[in-house]
C-alpha positions in Angstrom: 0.0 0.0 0.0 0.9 4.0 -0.5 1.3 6.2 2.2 -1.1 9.9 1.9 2.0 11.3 0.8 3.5 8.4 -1.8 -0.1 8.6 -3.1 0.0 12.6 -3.9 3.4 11.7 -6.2 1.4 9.8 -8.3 0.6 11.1 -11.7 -2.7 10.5 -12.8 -2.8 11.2 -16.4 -3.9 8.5 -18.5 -7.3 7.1 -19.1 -7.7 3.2 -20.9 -8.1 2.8 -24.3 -11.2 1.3 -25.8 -8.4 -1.2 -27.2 -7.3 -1.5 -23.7 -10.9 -2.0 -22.3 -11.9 -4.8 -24.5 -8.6 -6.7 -24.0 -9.5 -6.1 -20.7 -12.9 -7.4 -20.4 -12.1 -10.2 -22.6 -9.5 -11.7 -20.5 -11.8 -10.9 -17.5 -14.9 -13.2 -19.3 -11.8 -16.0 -19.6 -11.2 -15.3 -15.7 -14.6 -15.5 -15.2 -15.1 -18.3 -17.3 -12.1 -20.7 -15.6 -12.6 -19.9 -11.9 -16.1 -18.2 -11.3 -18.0 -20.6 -13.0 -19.3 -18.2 -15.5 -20.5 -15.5 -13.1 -19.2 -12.1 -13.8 -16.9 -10.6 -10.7 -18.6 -8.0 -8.6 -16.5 -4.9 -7.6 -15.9 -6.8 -4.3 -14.1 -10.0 -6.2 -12.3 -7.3 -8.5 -10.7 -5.8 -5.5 -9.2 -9.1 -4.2 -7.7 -9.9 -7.5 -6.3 -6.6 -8.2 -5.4 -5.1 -4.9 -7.2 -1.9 -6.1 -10.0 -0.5 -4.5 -13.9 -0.6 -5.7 -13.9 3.5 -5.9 -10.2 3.4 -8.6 -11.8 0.6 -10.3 -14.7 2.3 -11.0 -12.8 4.8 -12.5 -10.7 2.6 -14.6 -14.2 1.4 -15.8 -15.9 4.5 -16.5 -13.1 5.7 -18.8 -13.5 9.0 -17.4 -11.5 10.5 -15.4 -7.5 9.6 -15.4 -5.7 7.6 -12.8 -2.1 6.6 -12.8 0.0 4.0 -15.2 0.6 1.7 -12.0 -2.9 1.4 -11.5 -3.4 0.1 -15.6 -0.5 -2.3 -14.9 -1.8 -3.8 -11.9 -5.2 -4.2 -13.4 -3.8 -5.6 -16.0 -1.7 -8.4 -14.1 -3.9 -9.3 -12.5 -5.5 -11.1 -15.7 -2.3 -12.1 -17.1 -2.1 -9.1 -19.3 1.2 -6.7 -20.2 0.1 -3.2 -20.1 0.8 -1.3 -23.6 0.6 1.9 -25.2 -2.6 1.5 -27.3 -4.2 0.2 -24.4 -4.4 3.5 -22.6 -4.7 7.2 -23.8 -3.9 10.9 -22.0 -6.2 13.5 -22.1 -6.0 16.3 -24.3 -3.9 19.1 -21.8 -2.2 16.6 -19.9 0.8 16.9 -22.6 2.3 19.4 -20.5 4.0 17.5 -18.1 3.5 20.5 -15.5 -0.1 20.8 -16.2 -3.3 18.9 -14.5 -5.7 17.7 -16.1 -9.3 20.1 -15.5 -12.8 18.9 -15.9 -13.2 21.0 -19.4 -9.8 18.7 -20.6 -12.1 15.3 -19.6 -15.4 16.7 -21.4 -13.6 17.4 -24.6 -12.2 13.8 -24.8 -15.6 12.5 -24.0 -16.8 14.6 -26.5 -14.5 13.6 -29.3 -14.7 9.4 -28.4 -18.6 10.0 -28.3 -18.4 10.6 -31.9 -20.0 8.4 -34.3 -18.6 6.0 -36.7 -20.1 6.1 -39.9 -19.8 3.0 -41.2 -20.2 0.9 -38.1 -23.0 0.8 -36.1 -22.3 -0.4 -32.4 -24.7 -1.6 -29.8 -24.7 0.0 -26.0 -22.4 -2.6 -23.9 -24.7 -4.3 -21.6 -23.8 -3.2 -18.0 -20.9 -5.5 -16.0 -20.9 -4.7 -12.5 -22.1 -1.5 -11.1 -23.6 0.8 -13.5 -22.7 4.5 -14.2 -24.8 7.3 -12.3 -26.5 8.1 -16.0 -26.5 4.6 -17.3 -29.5 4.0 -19.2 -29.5 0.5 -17.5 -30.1 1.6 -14.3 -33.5 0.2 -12.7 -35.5 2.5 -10.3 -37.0 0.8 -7.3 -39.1 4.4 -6.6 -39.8 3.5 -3.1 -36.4 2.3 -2.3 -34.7 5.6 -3.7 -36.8 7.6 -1.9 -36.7 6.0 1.7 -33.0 5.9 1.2 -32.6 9.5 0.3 -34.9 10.4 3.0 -32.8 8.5 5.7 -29.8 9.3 4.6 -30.1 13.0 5.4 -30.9 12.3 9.7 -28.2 13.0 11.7 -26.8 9.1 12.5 -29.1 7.4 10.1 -28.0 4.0 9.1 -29.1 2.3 5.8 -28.8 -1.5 5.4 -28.9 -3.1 1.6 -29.5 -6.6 1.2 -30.2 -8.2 -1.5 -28.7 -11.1 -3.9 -26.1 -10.7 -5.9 -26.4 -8.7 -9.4 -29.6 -6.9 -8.1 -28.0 -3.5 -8.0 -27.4 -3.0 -4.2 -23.4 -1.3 -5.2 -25.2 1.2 -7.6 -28.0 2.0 -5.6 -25.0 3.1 -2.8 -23.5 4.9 -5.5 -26.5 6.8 -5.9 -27.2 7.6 -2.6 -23.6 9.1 -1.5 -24.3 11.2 -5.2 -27.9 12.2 -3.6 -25.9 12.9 -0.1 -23.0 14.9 -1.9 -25.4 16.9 -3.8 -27.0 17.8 -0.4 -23.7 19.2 1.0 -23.0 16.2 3.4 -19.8 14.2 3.7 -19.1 11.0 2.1 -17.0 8.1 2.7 -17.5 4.8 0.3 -15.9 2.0 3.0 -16.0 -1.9 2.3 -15.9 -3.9 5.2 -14.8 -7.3 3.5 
């Protein structure tokens, strides 16, 4: 593990590839395949096999926001896979070696990988683990939501989600530290296992 201050060192400036992310996921199915019986890894599984936590993996995932080459590698090893350089990107900005990468740098790579190809025609991925706070894929439980959002603002409140697995207890968290955030409270995303 890093200490706070080997942590702050770290440059996080590249973002994976899609080249990157389908290698990715295909050795992943393989892994999933051989020694899960099948079963896709939860966030949960993906941190014991990658030493990474559910919060960096999420936004190795999302191909958002940037996180450090160290963090690609050890993804990456953990499936057997050798990091290259097609199989992450930087963001535009982030050339300058003194320069951080800003929010307007990250929306106009979006931007630019959103555009359409005209002579393919894709369809959406289906969702693998916990989906993003906009996914399309995302089921409302309306009742749920709201008692959650509800509680969650009382001073000491505690809310418990149980269900099986792949019924969408990690992104309904996700969405209620968003909801919590947005409401000026503190967060902190902890896994007990």
């Amino acid at each position: 593990m890093f200490s706070s201050s080997q942590r702050s060192r770290r440059k996080r400036g590249v973002i994976l590839s899609r080249e990157g992310w389908e290698r990715l996921k295909s050795a992943q199915r393989s892994a999933e395949a051989e020694t899960n019986q099948g079963i896709s890894y939860t966030l949960e599984d993906l941190n014991e096999l990658t030493g990474l936590s559910s919060h960096t993996l999420t936004k190795v995932r999302r191909r958002q926001k940037p996180v450090d080459k160290q963090t690609l590698e050890d993804y990456f090893n953990a499936f057997n896979l050798s990091l290259t350089n097609s199989d992450y990107t930087k963001p535009f900005g982030s050339l300058n070696k003194d320069s951080t990468s800003t929010d307007s740098n990250l929306e106009t790579l979006s931007i630019v990988s959103k555009l359409p190809n005209e002579n393919q025609y894709q369809e959406p991925p289906l969702p693998e683990g916990q989906v993003p706070l906009d996914s399309p894929f995302y089921v409302m439980r309306s009742p749920v939501e709201k008692n959650c959002y509800r509680t969650i603002l009382q001073p000491g409140s505690l809310v418990r989600i149980k269900a099986p697995r792949r019924m969408g207890k990690t992104s309904l968290m996700v969405r209620i530290l968003d909801y919590a955030t947005q409401q000026n409270c503190q967060t902190v995303f902890l896994s007990l296992q």
